[in-house]
C-alpha positions, 0 to 999 in steps of 0.5 A, spaced: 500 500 500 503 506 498 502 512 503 500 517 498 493 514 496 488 517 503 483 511 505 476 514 505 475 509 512 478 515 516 472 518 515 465 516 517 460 514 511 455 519 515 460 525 514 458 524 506 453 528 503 449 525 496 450 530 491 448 527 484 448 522 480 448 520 473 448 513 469 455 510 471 457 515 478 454 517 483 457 522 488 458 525 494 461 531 498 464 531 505 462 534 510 465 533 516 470 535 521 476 538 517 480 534 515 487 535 511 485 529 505 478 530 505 477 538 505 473 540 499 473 535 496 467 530 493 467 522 492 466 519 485 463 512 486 462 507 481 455 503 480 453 496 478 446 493 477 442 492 482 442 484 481 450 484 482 447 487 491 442 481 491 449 477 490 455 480 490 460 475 489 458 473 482 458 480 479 464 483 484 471 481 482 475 477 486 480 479 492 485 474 489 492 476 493 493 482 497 499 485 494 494 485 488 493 493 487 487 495 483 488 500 478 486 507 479 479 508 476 480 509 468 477 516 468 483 519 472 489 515 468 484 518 462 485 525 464 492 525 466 493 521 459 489 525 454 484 530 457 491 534 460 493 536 454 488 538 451 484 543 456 488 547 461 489 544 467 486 550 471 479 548 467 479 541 470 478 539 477 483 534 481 481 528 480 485 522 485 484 516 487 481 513 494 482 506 498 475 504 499 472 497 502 466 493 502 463 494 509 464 502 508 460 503 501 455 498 504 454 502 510 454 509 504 450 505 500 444 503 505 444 511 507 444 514 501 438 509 498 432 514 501 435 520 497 436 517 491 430 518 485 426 512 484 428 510 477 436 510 479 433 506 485 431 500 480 437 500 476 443 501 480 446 501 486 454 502 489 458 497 486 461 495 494 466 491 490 470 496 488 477 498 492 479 504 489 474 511 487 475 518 485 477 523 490 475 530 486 475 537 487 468 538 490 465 544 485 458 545 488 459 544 496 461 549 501 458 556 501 455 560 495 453 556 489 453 552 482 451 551 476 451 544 472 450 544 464 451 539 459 452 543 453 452 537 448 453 538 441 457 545 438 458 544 431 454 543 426 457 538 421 461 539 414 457 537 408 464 533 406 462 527 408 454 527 408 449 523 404 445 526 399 440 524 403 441 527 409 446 534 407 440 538 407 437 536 414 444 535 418 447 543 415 441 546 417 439 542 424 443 541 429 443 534 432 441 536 439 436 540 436 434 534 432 434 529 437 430 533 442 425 532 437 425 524 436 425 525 444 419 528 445 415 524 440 417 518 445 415 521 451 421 524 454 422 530 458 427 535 454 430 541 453 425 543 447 428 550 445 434 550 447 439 549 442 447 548 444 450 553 438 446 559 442 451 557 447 456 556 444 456 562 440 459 568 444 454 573 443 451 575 448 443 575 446 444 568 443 448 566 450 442 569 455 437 566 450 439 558 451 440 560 459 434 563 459 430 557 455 435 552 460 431 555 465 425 554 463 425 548 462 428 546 469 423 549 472 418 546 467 421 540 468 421 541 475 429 538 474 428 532 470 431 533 464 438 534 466 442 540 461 441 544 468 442 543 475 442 548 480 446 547 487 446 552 493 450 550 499 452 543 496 445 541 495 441 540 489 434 544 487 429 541 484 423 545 483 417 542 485 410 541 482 408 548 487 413 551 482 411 548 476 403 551 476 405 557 478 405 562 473 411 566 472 409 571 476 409 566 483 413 569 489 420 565 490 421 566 497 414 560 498 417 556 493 422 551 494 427 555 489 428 560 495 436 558 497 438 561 490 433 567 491 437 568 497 443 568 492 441 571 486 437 578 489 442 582 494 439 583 501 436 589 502 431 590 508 433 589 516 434 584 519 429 579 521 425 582 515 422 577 510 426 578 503 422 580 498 418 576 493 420 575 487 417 573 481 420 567 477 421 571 471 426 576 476 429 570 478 431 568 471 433 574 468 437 575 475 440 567 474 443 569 467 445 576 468 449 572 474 452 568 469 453 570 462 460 574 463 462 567 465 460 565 459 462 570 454 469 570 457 470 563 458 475 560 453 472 553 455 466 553 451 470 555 445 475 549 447 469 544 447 467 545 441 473 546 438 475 540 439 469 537 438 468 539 430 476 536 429 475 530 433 468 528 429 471 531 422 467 526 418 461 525 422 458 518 424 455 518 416 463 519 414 466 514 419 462 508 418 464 510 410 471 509 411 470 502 416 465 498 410 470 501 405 475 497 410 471 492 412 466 489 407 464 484 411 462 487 416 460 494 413 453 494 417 457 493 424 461 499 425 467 497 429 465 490 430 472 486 433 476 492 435 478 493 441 478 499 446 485 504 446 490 502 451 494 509 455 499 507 450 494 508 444 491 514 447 497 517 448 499 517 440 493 519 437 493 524 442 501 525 439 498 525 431 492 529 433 496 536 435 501 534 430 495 535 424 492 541 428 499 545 429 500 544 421 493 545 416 488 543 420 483 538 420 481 538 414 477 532 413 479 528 409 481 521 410 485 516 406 482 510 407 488 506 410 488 502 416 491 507 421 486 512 418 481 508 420 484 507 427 485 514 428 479 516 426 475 512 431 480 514 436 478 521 434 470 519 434 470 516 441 474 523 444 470 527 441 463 523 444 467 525 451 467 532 449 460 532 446 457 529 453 461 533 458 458 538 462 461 544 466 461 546 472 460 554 473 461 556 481 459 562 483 462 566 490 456 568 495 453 575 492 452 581 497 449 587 496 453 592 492 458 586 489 458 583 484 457 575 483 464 571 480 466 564 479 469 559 475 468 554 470 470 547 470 470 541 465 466 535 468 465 528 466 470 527 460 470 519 461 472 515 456 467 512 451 467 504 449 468 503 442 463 498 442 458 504 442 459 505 436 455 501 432 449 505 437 451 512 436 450 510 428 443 507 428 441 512 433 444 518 429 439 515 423 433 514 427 434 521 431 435 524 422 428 520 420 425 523 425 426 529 423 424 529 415 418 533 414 417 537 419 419 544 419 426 545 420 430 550 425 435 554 423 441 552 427 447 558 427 454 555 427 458 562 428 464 559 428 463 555 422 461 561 418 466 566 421 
């Protein structure tokens, strides 16, 4: 065992604090007594079907010899290897591994049960059989308060490699857009309205407008649909039914939106003195006027969606051309019989993939050999992790006469599976399907046009 690795048994499970949780993680804050390894910090835990807890021993890896290490979880070894060398570091937040032991995530585990969603109950659950986790910057606990976005998509693509049958469609809509709409015909809450170029844009007007339709779906929503999260001293707000079927002009301070209310709006009356109402409207138009300098003065967004257009040159449609050109037999099963790229592998694409931008560019072409082909799905799983990642924009605590600052993180950057391949290029076919015949959105790519 090497002294640089804390365990997390120096700590009692009470002292941590659920936060979230999304479809491979669930996380938590610390919050208990100060502690030099712990302060600041959130616990990344993996999950595991809910099967794999009724009997642990056939779905856990066997403990074979003490002196066996577990190696640190893949998202840590990824972002040192890649993630590092293409966004700054001061945009990334700490990730370290943590010993973790069965008796301890099971006691976690049993304790964070009543607090987790339905839904995530019924499908998954602490994998109590791991031994090392995720020790990270905690970005939306303490004082102040947090807000999580998860961009997606912030290209539209090059017609270069686009059928005939779908050129006109994919240039003019972009896929978030696009797939919200096959969404919502099958029933799902989304983020209808909200389209990521907006974001991305770095007009102001355009910036405001997809803050303001986030939050408006958030609250529409009341929290389901999870392009926005809002954090206020560590804890997740949802809005609740109350909130949702009152009008825009309800009053936030008998709302369970009151916490941001108290952040958002300066205090101004004598103390023990009720705050102000609010309307919903007021507290929209306060949320983005709090976040919009961030964002128009942030290079992170430029950086994802830069890396997002170069990584995905080709679009899926490109890509699956090249693999059946190579792979005739198997043309329909884009990456059928490829293994996933170790470190060493991530680490020469990475080596190749600045070297092409140092020079002309990503231009998109794509020479069909096999180590085109092996560069390009790289390329294509990268940029997976860039279009599902989210950011974290963390605001200090607003008092009267100051104005709120703060910073902006990249989350979530785990590696894809290459198996996921074959997936993304059905669902890309049905999420185009969907959307023949219906009047299309014009989708704004700035930096395409620029």
């Amino acid at each position: 065992m090497t002294t640089e690795t804390p365990h997390i048994v120096d700590t009692s499970p009470h002292e941590w604090k659920y936060i979230s949780e999304g479809g491979s993680t669930i996380v938590f804050s610390y919050s208990g007594p100060a502690h030099p390894q712990f302060d600041g910090t959130a616990l990344r835990l993996r999950k595991g079907p809910v099967p794999a807890h009724e009997d642990p021993d056939k779905y856990s890896q066997p403990q074979l010899e003490s002196e066996v290490e577990e190696p640190d979880d893949p998202t840590i070894v990824f972002q040192r290897t890649v993630i590092e060398r293409l966004v700054p570091k001061e945009h990334l937040p700490r990730l370290d591994a943590v010993r973790v032991e069965r008796t301890w995530l099971q006691e976690l585990a049993d304790l964070t049960e009543p607090h987790r969603p339905l839904d995530r109950r019924a499908k998954d659950r602490i994998d109590t059989g791991r031994r090392k986790a995720v020790l990270a910057t905690d970005l939306v606990g303490g004082q102040g308060w947090a807000v999580e976005i998860k961009p997606k998509w912030g290209f539209l693509p090059s017609p270069k490699h686009l059928s005939s049958e779908t050129r006109e469609i994919k240039t003019r809509t972009c896929r978030f857009c696009m797939h919200a709409h096959l969404k919502s015909t099958q029933g799902e809450d989304v983020s209808l309205g909200y389209c990521p170029l907006d974001l991305f844009s770095g007009d102001a007007g355009r910036v405001a407008r997809a803050l303001h339709t986030l939050w408006d779906v958030w609250i529409g929503s009341g929290g389901a649909v999870n392009n926005l999260r809002v954090f206020v001293g560590g804890k997740m707000l949802k809005p609740t039914a109350e909130v949702r079927a009152f009008s825009t002009l309800a009053c936030m301070h008998v709302m369970s939106l009151a916490p941001l209310a108290e952040q958002l709006f300066p205090a101004a009356s004598p103390e023990n003195t009720p705050p102000p109402a609010h309307t919903l409207n007021e507290a929209r138009d306060a949320f983005t006027a709090a976040l919009l300098p961030l964002l128009l003065h942030t290079p992170v967004l430029r950086t994802l969606a830069t890396l997002q257009r170069t990584l995905d040159a080709l679009d899926v449609e490109g890509l699956a051309a090249l693999w059946a050109g190579l792979r005739p037999d198997d043309a329909h099963k884009l990456g059928k019989g490829e293994t996933d790229p170790d470190m060493d592998a991530w680490t020469r694409f990475v080596d190749e993939y600045l070297v092409r931008q140092a020079g002309d560019g990503e231009s998109g072409d794509a020479v069909p050999t096999e180590d085109e082909l092996r560069y390009r799905l790289a390329a294509y799983l990268l940029s997976a992790s860039f279009k599902d990642c989210s950011i974290i924009l963390r605001m200090r605590p607003r008092s009267e006469g100051t104005e709120p600052a703060g910073t902006v993180t990249v989350i979530d950057l785990d590696v894809k599976s290459i198996g996921r391949l074959s997936k993304w290029e059905k669902l890309d076919r049905e999420i185009v399907d969907a959307y023949r015949g219906i009047a299309p959105r014009d989708c704004v790519d700035s930096s395409a046009i620029s």
